[in-house]
Every structure is written in structure tokens, then in C-alpha cells.
FIVOTI-595664 format. One record per atom (N, C-alpha, C): atom name; x, y, z; residue number from 1; residue in one letter. Coordinates in nm, 2 decimals. Layout:
N
 atom      X      Y      Z   n res
   CA      X      Y      Z NUM   a
...
END
This chain:
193
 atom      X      Y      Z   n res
    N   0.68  -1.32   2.13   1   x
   CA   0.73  -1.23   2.03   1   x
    C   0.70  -1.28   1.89   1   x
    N   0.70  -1.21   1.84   2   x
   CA   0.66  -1.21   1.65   2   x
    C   0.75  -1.33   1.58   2   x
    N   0.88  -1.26   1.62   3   x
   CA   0.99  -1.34   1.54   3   x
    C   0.98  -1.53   1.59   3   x
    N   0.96  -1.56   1.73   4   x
   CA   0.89  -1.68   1.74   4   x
    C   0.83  -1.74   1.70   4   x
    N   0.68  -1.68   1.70   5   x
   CA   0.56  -1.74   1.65   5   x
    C   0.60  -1.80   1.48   5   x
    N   0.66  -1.70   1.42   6   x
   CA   0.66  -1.70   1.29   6   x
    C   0.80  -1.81   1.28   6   x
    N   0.88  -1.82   1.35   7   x
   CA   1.05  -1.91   1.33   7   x
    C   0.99  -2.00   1.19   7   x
    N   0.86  -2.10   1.21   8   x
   CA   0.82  -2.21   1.13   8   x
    C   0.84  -2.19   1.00   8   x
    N   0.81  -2.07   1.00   9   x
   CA   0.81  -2.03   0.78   9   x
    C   0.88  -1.93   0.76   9   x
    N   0.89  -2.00   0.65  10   x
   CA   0.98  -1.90   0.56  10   x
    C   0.87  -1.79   0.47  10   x
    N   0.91  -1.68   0.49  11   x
   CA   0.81  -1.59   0.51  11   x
    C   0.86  -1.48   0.36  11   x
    N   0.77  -1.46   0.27  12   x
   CA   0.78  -1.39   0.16  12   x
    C   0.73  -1.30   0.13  12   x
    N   0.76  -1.17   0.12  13   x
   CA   0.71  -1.03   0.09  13   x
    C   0.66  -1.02  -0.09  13   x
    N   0.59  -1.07  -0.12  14   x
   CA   0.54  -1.07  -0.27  14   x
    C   0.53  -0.90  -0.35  14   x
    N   0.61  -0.79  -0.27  15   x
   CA   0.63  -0.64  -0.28  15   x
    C   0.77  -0.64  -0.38  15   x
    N   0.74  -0.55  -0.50  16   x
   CA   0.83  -0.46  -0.56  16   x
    C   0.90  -0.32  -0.46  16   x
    N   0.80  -0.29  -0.36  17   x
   CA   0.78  -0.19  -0.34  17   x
    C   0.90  -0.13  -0.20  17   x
    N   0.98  -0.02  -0.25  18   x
   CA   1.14  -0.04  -0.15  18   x
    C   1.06   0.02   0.02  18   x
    N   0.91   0.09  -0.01  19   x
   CA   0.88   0.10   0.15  19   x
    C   0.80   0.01   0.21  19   x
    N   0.73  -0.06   0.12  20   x
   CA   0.72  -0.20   0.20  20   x
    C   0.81  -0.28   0.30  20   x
    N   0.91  -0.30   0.22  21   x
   CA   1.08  -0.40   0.25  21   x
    C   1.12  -0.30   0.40  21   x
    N   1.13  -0.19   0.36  22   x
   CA   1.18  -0.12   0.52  22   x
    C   1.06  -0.09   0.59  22   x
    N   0.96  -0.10   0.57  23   x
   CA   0.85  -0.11   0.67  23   x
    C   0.81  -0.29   0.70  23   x
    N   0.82  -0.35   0.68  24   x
   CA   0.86  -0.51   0.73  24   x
    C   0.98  -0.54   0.77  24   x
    N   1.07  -0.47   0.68  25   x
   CA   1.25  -0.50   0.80  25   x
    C   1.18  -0.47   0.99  25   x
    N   1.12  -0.35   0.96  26   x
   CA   1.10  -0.27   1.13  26   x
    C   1.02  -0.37   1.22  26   x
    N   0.92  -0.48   1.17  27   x
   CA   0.90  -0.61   1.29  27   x
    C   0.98  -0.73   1.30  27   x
    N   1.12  -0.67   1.23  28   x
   CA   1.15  -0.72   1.29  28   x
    C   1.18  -0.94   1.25  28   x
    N   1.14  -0.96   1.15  29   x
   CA   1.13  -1.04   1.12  29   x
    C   1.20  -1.07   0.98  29   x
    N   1.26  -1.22   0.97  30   x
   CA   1.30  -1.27   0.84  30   x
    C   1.24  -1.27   0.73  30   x
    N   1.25  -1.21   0.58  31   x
   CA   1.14  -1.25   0.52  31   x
    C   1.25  -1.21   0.38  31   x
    N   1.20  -1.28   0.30  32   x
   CA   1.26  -1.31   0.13  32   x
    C   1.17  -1.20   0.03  32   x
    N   1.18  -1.10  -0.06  33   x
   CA   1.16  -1.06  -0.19  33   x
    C   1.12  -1.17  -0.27  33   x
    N   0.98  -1.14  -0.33  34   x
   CA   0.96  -1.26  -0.47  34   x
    C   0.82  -1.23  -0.53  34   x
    N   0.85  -1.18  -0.61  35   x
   CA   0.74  -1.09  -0.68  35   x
    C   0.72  -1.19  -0.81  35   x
    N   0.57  -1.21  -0.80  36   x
   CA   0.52  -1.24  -0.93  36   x
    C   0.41  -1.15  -1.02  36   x
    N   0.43  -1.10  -1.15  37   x
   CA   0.36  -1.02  -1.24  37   x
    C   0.21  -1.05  -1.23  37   x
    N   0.16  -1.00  -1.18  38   x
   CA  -0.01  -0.99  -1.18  38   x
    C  -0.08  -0.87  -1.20  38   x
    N  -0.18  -0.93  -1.32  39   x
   CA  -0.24  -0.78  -1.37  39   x
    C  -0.32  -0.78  -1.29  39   x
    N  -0.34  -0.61  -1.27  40   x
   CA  -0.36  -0.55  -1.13  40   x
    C  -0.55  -0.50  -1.19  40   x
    N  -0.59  -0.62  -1.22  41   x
   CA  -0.74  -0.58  -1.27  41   x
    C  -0.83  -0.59  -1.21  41   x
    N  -0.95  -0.52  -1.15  42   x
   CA  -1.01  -0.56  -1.05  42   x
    C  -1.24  -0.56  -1.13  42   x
    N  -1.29  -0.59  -1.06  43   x
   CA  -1.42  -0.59  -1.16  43   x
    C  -1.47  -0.42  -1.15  43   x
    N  -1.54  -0.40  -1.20  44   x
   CA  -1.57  -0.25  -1.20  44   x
    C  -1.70  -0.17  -1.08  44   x
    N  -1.72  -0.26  -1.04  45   x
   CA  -1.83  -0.27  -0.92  45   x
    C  -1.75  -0.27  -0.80  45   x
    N  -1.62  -0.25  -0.77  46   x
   CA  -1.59  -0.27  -0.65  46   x
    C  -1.58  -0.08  -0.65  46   x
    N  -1.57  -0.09  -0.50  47   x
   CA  -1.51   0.05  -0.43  47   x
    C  -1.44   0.03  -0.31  47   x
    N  -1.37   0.09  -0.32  48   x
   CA  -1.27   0.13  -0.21  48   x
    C  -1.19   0.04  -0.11  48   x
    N  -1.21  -0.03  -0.02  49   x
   CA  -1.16  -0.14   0.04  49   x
    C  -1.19  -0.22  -0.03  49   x
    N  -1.28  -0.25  -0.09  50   x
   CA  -1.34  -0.39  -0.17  50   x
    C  -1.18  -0.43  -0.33  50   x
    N  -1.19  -0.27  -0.37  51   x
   CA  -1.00  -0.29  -0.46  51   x
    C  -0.92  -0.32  -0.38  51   x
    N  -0.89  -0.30  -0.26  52   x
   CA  -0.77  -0.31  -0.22  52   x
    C  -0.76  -0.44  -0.20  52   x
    N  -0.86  -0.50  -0.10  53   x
   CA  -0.85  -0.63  -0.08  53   x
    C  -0.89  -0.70  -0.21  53   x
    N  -0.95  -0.71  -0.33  54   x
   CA  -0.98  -0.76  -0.42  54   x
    C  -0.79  -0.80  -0.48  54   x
    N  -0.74  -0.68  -0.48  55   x
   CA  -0.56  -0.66  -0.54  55   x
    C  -0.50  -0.77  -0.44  55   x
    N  -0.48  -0.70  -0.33  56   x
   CA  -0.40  -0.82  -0.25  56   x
    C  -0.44  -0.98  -0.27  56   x
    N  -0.53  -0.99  -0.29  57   x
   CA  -0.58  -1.14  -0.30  57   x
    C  -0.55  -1.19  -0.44  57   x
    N  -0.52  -1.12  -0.51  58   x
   CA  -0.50  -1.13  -0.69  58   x
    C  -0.38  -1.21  -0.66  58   x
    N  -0.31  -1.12  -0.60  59   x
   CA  -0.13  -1.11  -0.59  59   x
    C  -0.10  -1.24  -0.54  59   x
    N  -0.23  -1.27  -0.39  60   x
   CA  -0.19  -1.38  -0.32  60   x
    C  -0.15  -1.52  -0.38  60   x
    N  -0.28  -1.50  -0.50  61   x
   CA  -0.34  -1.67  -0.53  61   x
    C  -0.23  -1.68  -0.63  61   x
    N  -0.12  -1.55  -0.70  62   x
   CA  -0.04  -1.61  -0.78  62   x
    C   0.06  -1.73  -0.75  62   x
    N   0.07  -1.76  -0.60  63   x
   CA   0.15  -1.82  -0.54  63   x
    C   0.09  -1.94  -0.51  63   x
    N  -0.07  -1.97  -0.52  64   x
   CA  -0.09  -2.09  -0.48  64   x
    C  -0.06  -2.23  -0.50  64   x
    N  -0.03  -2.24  -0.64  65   x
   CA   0.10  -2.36  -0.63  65   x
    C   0.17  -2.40  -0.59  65   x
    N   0.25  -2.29  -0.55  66   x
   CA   0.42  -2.30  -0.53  66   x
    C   0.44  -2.27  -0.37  66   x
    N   0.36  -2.26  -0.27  67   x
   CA   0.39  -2.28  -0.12  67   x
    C   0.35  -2.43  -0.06  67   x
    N   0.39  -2.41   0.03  68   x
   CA   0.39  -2.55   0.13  68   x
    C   0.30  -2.49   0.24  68   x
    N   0.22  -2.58   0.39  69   x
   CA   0.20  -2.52   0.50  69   x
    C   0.33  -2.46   0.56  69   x
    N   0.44  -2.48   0.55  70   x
   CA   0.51  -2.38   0.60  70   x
    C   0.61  -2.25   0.53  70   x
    N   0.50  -2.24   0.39  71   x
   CA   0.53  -2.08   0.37  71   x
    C   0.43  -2.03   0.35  71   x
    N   0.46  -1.85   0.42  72   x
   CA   0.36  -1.77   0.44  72   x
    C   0.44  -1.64   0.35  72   x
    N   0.32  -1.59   0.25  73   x
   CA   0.32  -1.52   0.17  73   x
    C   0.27  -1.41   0.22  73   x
    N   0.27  -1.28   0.21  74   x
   CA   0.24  -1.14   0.24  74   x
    C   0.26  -1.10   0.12  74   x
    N   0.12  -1.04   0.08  75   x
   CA   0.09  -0.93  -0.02  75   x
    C   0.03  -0.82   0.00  75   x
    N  -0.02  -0.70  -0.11  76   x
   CA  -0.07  -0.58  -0.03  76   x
    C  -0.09  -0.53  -0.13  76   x
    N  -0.18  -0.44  -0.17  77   x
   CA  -0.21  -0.33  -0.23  77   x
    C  -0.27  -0.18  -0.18  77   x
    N  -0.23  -0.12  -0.22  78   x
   CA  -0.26   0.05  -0.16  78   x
    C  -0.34   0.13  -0.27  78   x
    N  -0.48   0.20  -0.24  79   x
   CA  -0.49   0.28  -0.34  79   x
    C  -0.56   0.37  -0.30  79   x
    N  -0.57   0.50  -0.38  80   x
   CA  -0.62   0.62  -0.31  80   x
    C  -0.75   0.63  -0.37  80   x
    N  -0.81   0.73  -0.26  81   x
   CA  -0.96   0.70  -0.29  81   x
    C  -0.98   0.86  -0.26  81   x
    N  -1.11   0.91  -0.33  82   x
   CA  -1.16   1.08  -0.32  82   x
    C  -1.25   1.11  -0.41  82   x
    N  -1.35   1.16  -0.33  83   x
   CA  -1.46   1.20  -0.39  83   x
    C  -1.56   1.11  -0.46  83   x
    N  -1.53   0.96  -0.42  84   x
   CA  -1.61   0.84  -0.45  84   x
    C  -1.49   0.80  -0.57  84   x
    N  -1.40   0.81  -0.57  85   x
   CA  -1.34   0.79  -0.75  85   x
    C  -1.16   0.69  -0.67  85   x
    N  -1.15   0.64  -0.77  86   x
   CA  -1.00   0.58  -0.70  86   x
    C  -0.97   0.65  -0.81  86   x
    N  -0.82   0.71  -0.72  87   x
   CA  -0.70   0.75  -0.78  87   x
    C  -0.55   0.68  -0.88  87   x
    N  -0.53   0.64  -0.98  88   x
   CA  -0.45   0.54  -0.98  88   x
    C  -0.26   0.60  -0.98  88   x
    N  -0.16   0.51  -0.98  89   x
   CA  -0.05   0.59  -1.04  89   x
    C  -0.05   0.67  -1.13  89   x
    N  -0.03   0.75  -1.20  90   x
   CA  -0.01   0.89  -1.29  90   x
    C   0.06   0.82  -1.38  90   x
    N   0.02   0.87  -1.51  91   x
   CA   0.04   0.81  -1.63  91   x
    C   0.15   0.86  -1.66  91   x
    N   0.16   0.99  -1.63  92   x
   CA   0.26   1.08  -1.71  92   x
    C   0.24   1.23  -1.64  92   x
    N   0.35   1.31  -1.64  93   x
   CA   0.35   1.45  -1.60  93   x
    C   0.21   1.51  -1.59  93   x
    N   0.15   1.53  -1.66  94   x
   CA   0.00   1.60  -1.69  94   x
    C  -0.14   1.56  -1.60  94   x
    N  -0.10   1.41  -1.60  95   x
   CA  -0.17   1.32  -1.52  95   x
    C  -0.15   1.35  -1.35  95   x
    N  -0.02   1.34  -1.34  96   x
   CA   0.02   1.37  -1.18  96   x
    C  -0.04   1.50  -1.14  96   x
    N   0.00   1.59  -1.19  97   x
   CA  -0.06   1.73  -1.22  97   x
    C  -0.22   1.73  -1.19  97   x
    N  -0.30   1.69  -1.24  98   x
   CA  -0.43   1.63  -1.20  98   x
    C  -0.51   1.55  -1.08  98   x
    N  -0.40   1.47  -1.08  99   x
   CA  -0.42   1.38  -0.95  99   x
    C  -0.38   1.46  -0.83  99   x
    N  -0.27   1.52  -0.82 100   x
   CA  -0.20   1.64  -0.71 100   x
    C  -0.34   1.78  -0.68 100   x
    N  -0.38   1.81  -0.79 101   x
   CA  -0.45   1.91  -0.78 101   x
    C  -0.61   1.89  -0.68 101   x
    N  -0.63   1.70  -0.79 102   x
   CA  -0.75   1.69  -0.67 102   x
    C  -0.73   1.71  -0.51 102   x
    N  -0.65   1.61  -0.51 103   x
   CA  -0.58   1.56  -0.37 103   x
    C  -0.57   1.76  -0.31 103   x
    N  -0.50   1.88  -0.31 104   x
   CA  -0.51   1.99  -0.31 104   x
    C  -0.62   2.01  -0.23 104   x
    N  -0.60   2.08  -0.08 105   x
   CA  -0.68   2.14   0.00 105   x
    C  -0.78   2.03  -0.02 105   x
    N  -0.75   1.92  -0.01 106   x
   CA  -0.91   1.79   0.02 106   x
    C  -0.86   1.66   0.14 106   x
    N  -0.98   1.67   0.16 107   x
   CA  -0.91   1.52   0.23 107   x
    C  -0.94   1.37   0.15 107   x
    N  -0.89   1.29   0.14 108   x
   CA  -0.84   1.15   0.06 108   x
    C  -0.81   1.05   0.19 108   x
    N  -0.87   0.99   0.10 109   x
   CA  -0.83   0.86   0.21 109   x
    C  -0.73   0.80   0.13 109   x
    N  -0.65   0.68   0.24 110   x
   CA  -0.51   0.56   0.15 110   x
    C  -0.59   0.45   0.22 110   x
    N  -0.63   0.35   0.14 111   x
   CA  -0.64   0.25   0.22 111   x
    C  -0.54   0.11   0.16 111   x
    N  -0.52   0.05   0.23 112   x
   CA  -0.39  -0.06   0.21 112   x
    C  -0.48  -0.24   0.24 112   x
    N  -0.54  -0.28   0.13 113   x
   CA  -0.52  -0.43   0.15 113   x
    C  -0.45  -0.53   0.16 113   x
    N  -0.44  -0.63   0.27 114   x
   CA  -0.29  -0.71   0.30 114   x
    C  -0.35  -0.83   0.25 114   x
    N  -0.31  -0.92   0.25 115   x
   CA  -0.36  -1.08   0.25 115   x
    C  -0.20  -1.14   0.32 115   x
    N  -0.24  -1.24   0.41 116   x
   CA  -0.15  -1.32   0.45 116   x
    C  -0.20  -1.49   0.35 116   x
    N  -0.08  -1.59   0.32 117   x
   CA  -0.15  -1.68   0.28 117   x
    C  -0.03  -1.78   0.31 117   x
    N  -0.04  -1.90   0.34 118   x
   CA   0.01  -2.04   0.33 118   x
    C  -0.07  -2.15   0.25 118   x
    N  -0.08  -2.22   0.22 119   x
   CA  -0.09  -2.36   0.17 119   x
    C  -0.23  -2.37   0.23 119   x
    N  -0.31  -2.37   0.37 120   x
   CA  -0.40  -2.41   0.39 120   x
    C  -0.53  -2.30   0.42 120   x
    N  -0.41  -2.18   0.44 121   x
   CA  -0.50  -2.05   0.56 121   x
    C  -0.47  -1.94   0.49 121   x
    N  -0.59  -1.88   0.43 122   x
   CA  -0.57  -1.72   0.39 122   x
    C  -0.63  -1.64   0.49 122   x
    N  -0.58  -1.54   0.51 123   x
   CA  -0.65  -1.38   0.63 123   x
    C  -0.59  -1.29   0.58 123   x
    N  -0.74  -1.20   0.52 124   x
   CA  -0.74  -1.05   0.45 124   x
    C  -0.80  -0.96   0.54 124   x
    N  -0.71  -0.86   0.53 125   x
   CA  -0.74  -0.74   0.62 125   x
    C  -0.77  -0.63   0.57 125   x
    N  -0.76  -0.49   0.63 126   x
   CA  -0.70  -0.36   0.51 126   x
    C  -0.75  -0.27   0.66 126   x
    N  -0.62  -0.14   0.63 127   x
   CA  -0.65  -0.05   0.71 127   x
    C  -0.71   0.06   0.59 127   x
    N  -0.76   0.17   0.64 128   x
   CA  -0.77   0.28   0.61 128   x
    C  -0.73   0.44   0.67 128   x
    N  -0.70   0.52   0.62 129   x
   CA  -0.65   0.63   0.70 129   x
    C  -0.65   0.74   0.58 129   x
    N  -0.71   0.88   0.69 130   x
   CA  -0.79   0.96   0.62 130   x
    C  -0.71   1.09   0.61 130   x
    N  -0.61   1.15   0.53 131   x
   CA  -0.51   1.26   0.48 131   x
    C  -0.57   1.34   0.42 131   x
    N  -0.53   1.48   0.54 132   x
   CA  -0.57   1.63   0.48 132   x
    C  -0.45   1.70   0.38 132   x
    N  -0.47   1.70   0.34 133   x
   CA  -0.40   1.80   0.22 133   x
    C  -0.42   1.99   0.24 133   x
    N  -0.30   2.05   0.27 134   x
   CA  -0.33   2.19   0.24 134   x
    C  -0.36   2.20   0.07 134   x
    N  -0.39   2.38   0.07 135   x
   CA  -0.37   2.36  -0.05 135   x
    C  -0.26   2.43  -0.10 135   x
    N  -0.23   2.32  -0.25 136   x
   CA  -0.11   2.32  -0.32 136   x
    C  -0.12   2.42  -0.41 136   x
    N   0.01   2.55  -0.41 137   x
   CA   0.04   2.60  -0.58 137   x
    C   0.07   2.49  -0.68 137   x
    N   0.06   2.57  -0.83 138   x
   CA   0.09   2.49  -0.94 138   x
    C   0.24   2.47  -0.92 138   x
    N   0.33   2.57  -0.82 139   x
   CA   0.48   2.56  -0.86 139   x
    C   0.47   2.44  -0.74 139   x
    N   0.42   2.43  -0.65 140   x
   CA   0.46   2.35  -0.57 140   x
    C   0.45   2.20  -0.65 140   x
    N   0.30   2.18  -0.68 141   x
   CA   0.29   2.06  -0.78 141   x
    C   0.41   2.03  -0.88 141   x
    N   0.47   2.16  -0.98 142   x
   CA   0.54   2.10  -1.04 142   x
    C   0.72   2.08  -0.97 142   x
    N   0.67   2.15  -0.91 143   x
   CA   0.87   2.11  -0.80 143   x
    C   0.84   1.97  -0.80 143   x
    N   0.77   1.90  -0.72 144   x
   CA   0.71   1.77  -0.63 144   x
    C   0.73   1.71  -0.78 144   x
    N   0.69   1.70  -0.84 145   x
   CA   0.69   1.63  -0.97 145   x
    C   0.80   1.63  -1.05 145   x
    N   0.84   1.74  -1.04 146   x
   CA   0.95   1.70  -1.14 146   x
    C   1.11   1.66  -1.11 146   x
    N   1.09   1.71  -0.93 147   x
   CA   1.25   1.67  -0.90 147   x
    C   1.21   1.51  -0.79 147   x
    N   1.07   1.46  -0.77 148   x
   CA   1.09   1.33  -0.72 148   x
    C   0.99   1.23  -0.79 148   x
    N   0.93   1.28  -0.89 149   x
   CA   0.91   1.20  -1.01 149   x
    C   0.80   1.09  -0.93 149   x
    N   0.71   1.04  -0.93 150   x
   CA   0.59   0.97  -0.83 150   x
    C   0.52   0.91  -0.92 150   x
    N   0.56   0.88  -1.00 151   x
   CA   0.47   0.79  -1.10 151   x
    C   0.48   0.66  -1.05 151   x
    N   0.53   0.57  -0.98 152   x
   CA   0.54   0.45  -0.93 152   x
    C   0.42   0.48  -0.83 152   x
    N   0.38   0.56  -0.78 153   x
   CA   0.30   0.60  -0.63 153   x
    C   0.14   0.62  -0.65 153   x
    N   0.06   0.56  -0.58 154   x
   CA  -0.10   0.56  -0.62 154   x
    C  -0.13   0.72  -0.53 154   x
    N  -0.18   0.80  -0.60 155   x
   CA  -0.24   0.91  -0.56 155   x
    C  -0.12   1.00  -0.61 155   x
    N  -0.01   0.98  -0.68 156   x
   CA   0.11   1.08  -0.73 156   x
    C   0.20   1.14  -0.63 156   x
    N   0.17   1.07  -0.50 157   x
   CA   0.27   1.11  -0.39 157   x
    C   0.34   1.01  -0.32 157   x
    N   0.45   1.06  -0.21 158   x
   CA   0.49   0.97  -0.14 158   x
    C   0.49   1.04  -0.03 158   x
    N   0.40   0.98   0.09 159   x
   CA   0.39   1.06   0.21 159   x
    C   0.53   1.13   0.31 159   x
    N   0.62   1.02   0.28 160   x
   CA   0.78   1.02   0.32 160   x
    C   0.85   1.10   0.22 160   x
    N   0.79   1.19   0.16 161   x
   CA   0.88   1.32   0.05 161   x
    C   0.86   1.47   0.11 161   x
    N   0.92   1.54   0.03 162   x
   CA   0.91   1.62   0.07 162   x
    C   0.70   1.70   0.06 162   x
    N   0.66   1.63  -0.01 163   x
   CA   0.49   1.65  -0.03 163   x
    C   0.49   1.62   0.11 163   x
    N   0.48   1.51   0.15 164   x
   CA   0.44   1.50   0.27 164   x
    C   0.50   1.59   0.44 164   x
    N   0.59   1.62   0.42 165   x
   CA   0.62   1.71   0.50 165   x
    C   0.61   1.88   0.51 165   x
    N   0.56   1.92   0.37 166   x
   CA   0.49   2.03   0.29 166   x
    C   0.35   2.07   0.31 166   x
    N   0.29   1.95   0.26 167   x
   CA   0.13   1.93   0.24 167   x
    C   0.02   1.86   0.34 167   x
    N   0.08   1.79   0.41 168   x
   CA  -0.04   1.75   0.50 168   x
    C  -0.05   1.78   0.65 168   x
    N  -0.20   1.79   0.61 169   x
   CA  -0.21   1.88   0.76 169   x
    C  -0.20   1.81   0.90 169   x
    N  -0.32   1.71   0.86 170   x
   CA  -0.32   1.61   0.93 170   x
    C  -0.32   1.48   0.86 170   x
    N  -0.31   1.38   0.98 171   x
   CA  -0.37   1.23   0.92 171   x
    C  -0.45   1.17   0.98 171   x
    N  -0.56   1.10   0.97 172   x
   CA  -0.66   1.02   1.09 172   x
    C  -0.64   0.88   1.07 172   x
    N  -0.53   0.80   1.16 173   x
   CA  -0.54   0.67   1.10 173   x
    C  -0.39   0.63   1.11 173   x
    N  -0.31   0.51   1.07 174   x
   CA  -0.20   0.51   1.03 174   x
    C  -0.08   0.57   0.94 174   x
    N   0.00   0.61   0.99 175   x
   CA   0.06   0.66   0.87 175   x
    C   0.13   0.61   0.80 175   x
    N   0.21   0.43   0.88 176   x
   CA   0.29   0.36   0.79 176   x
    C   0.18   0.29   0.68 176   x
    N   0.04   0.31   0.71 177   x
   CA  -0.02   0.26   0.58 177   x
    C  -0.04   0.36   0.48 177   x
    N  -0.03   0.52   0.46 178   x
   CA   0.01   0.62   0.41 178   x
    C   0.13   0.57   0.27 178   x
    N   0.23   0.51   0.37 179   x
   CA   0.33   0.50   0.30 179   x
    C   0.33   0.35   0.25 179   x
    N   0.22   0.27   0.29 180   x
   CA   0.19   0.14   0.21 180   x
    C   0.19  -0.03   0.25 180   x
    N   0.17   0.01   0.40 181   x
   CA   0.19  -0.12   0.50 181   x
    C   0.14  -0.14   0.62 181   x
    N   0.03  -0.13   0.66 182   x
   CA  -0.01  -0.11   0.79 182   x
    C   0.04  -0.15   0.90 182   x
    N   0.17  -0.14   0.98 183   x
   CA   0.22  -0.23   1.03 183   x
    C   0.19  -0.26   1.17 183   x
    N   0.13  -0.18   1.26 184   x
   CA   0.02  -0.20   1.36 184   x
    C  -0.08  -0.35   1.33 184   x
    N  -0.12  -0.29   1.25 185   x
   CA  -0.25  -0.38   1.23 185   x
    C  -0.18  -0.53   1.15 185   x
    N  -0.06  -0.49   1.08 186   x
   CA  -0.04  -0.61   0.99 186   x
    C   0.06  -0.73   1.17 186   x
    N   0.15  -0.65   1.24 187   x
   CA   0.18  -0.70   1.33 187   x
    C   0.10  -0.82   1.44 187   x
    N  -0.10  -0.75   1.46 188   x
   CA  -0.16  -0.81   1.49 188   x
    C  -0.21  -0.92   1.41 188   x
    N  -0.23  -0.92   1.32 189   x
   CA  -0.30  -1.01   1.23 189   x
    C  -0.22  -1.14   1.21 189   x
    N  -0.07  -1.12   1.22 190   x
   CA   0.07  -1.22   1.22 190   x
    C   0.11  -1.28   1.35 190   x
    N   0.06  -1.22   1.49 191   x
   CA  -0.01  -1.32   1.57 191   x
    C  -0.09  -1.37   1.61 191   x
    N  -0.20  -1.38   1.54 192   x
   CA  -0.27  -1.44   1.52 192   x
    C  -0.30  -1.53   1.48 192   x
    N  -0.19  -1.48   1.34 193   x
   CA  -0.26  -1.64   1.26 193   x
    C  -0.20  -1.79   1.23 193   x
END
């Protein structure tokens, strides 16, 4: 079992993020909050998985000092992708509005890069999973916006709101990486390593 393999370290969620924390509470395993500020800048030549895992690996190396071989760090980044263009969090009302509208009767992908890291051993992953969107009125957009506010969220949603139980038709792929964690795939990768 998971919680075995792992007993050795003390295991750190480097996430702000409150569905991360409840989507890692769910394997089940021990793990500490500890977030360090990293600007979230990536080169301008990347696309799509290449940001996500370029982010998670940013996040990782802020820690490289300060672990031992027996702590293991978990980091992640999520960002939305459509029509060749990444999506970022929404600046402001007008912005979300924009981002919601693309996203509107399209399909978008979410993909989520993880990095696991200790002292000797890094392993970067990333899921992807591909969300149909009906299409949205402007009242629907501005309900969703204005009574659950998504400006913390890449693509202006939260799949776990009411957008998501509204708007998508389907999903091809994970859905706890939708919501910002692959936990399928992040489960395998943690016995593994």
C-alpha cells in the first residue's frame, strides 16, 4: 500500500491550492502544507505540457536546499489550453468573461504537471484531459462569475461548481486532474518511485 512505501518521508504538498489538499487527503497519505513564492514564468516557446511541467519543476527546485533524501516534495501546476493559446487565471471580471466565452460550446483541454522531488531523485509527469463545454449564455457567464468569483482558477472555472455541473458535456481523461491533481496517475508514479 501507498501509505507504506512512503512511511520513510515526510512528504510535502508545495500547493496553496484547498483542491489539491482534499484531493491528496483521498490517498490517503501523511503530508504537510509549505508553499514557497515562485514566479510562475515560463520561456515563451513552450506549449502545452511543456508549461505545465516547465511550472511544476520551477516550484520544485525552490526546495532544493532545504530537503534531505528523506523528504519528498510534490508540486503541480495546471493550465488550460485552446485553440493552440494557454488560458491564464482572469485578471478581472471582463477577463473571465472572455476566457468563459472561449471555453463556450468548445472543447479545451486541462493539463496538470506534477513533479515529485527529494534530495537525490526528481520524476515529472503530467496528465491531460480533454472538456467539452456546452454553449454558455452571457447570463450564465455572469451568474458563474459573479456569485463564485474564479479568478484564483486557470481557464475562469472550477469543474467542482456549479459551471461544472451546468456546462460540461463530457470529459475525455481524468477528472480529478480537471480539478487540479491527477490522482490516478499521481498514485502510480508514488509507487514507483
Amino acid at each position: 500500500m501507498l501509505h507504506e512505501k512512503l512511511h520513510p518521508y515526510q512528504i510535502i504538498l508545495a500547493s496553496k491550492s484547498p483542491r489539491r489538499e482534499q484531493l491528496l487527503k483521498g490517498l490517503d497519505i501523511p503530508f504537510i502544507i509549505n508553499v514557497k513564492e515562485v514566479a510562475e514564468e515560463f520561456p515563451p516557446h513552450l506549449k502545452k505540457e511543456e508549461i505545465a511541467l516547465y511550472l511544476a519543476e520551477l516550484k520544485a527546485a525552490a526546495y532544493e536546499t532545504e530537503i534531505d533524501e528523506k523528504t519528498l516534495v510534490i508540486t503541480a501546476d495546471t493550465i488550460v489550453w485552446i485553440n493552440n493559446t494557454l488560458l491564464n487565471k482572469p485578471k478581472d471580471y471582463a477577463d473571465a468573461v472572455s476566457i468563459l466565452n472561449q471555453l463556450s460550446g468548445n472543447m479545451h483541454e486541462v493539463i496538470t504537471g506534477v513533479c515529485l522531488k527529494t534530495k537525490n531523485k526528481t520524476k515529472s509527469f503530467y496528465a491531460l484531459t480533454k472538456v467539452y463545454f456546452r454553449t454558455l449564455t452571457p447570463q450564465e457567464i455572469d451568474y458563474y462569475i459573479s456569485k463564485y468569483q474564479p479568478y484564483d482558477k486557470a481557464g475562469a472555472y472550477g469543474a467542482q461548481e456549479w459551471i461544472g455541473y451546468t456546462a460540461i458535456e463530457k470529459i475525455e481523461g481524468s477528472y480529478f486532474n480537471v480539478m487540479g491533481l491527477p490522482t490516478r496517475l499521481l498514485y502510480e508514479e508514488l509507487m514507483r518511485f
